[in-house]
N, CA, C and O of each residue as an XYZ file, in Angstrom:
264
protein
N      12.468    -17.290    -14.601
C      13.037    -17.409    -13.278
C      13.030    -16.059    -12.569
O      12.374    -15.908    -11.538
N      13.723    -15.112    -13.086
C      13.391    -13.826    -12.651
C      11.671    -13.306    -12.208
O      11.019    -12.713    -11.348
N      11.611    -13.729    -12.966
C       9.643    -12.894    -12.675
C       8.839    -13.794    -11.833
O       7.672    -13.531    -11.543
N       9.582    -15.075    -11.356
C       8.830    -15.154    -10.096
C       9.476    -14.947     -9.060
O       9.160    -15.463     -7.988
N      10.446    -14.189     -9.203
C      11.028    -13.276     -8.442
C      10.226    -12.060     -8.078
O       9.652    -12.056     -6.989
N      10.161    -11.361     -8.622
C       9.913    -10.532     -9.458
C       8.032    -10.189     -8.788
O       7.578     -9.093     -8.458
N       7.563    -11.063     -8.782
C       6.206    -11.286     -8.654
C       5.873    -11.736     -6.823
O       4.817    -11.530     -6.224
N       6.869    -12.245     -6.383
C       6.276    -11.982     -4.563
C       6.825    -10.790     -4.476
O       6.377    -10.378     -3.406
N       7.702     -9.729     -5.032
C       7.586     -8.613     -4.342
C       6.973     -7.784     -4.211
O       6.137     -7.866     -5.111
N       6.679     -6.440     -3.307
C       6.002     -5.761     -3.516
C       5.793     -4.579     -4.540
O       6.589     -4.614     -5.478
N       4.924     -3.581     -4.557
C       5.003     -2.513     -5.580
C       6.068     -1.646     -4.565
O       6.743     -0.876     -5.248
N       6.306     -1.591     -3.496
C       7.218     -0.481     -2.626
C       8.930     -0.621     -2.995
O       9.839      0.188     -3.175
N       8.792     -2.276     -2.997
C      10.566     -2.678     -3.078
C      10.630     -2.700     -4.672
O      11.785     -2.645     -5.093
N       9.750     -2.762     -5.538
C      10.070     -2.860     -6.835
C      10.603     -1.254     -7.462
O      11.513     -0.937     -8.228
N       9.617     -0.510     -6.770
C       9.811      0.821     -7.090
C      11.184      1.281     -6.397
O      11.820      2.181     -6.946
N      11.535      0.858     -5.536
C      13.221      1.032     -4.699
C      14.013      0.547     -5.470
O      15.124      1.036     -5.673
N      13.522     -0.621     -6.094
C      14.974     -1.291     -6.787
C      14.876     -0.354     -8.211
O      16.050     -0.160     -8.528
N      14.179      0.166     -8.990
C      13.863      0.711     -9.854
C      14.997      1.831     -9.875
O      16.004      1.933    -10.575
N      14.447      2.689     -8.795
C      15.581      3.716     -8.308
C      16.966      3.527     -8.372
O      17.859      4.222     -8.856
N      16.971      2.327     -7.720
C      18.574      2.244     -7.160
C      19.141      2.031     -8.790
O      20.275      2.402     -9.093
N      18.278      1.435     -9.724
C      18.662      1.038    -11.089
C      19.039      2.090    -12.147
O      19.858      2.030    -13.063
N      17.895      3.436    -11.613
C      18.400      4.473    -12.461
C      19.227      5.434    -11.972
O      19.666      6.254    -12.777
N      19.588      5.525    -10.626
C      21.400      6.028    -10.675
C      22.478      5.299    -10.859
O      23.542      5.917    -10.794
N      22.537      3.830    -11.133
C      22.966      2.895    -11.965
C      23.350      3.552    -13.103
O      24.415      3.955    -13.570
N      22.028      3.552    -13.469
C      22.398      4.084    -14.978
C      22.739      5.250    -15.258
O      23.173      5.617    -16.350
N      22.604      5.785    -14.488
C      23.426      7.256    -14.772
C      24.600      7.500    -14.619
O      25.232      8.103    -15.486
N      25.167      7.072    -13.442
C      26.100      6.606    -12.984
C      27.039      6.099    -14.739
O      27.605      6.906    -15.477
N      26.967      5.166    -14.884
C      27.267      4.422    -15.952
C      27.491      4.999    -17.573
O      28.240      4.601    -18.464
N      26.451      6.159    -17.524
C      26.174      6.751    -18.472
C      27.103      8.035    -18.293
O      27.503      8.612    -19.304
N      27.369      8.383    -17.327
C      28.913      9.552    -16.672
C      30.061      9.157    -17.428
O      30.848      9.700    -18.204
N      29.860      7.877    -16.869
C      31.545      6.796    -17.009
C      31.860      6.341    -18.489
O      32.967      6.119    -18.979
N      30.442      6.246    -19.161
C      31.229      6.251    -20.811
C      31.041      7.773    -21.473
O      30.999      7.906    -22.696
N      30.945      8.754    -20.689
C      31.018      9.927    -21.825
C      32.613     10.267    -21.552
O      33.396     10.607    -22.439
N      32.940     10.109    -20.154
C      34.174     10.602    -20.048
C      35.633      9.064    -20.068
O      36.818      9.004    -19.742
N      34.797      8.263    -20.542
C      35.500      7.083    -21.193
C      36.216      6.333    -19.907
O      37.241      5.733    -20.231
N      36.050      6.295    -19.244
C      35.892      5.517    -18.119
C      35.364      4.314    -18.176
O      35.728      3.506    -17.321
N      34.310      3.874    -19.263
C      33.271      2.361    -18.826
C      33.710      1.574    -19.941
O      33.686      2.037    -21.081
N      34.097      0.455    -19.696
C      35.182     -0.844    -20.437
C      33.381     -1.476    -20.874
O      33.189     -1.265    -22.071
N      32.894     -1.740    -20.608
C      31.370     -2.646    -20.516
C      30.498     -1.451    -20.905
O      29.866     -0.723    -20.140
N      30.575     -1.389    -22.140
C      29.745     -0.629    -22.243
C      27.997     -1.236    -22.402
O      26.929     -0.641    -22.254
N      28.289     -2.545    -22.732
C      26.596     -3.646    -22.841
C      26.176     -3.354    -21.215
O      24.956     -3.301    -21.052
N      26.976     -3.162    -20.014
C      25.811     -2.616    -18.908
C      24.809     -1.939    -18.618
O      23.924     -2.101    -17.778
N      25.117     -0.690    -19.828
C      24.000      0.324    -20.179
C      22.716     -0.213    -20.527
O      21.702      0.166    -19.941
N      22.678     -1.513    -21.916
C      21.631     -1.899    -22.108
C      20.998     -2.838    -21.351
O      19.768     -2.860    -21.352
N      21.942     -4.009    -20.381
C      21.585     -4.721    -19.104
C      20.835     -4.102    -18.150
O      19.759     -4.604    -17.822
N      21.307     -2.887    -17.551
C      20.236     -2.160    -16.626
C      19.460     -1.387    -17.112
O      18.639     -0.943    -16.309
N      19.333     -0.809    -18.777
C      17.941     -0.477    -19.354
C      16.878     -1.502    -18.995
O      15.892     -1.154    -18.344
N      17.096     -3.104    -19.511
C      16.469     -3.741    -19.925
C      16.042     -4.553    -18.417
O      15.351     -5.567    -18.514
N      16.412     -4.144    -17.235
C      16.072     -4.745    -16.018
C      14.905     -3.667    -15.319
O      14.038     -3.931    -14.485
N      15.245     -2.283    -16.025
C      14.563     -1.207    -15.462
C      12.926     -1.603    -16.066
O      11.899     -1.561    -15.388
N      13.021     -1.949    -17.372
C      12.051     -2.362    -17.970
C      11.137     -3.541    -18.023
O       9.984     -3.676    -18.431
N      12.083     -4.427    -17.436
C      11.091     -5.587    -16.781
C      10.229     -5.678    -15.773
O       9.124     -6.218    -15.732
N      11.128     -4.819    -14.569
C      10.248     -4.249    -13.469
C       9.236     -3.279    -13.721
O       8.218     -3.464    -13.055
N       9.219     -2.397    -14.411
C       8.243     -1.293    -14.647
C       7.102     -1.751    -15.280
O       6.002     -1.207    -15.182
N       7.406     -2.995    -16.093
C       6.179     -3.557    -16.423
C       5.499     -4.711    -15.439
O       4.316     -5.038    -15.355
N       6.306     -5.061    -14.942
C       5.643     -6.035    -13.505
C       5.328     -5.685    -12.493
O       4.906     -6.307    -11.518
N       5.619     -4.073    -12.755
C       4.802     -3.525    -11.419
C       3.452     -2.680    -12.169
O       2.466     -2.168    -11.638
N       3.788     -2.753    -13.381
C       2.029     -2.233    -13.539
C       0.923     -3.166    -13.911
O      -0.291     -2.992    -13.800
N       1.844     -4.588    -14.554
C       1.063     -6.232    -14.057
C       0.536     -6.067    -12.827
O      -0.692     -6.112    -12.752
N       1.429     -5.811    -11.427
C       0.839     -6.023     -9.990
C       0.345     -5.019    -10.087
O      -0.447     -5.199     -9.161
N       0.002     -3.593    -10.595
C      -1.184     -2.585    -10.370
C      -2.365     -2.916    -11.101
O      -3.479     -2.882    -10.578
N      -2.197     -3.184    -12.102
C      -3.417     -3.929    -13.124
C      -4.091     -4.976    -12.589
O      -5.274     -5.093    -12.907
N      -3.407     -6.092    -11.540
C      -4.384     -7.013    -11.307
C      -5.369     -6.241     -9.893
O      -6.588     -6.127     -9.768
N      -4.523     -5.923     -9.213
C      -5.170     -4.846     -7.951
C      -6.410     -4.497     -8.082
O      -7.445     -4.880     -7.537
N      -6.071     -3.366     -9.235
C      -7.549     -2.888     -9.651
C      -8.205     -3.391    -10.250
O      -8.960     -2.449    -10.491
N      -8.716     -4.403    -10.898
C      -9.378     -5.499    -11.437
C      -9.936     -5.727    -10.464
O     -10.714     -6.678    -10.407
């Protein structure tokens, strides 16, 4: 369900959301050193979203150049 999401967007907004994902995670990664973050499974939720996109945007670069 996600990845045909995922798949009408472009390489411009994928790479934006990417971004916005890794001060997310940094963000997040602040908040449990100084023990602030109750959820700490968010860390691996927005790893693992960063990583879906990064590979579906080099799916949409791979078919391009083909």
């Amino acid at each position: 369900m996600i990845e045909k999401k995922i798949k009408n967007k472009d390489i411009s907004k994928i790479r934006a959301e990417v971004v916005d994902l890794k001060k997310t995670l940094m963000n997040l990664k602040f908040q449990k050193s100084t023990g602030q973050l109750e959820k700490t499974a968010e860390i691996k939720k927005t790893r693992l979203k960063i990583a879906k996109l990064k590979t579906n945007m080099n799916k949409i670069s791979g078919e391009q150049n083909a």
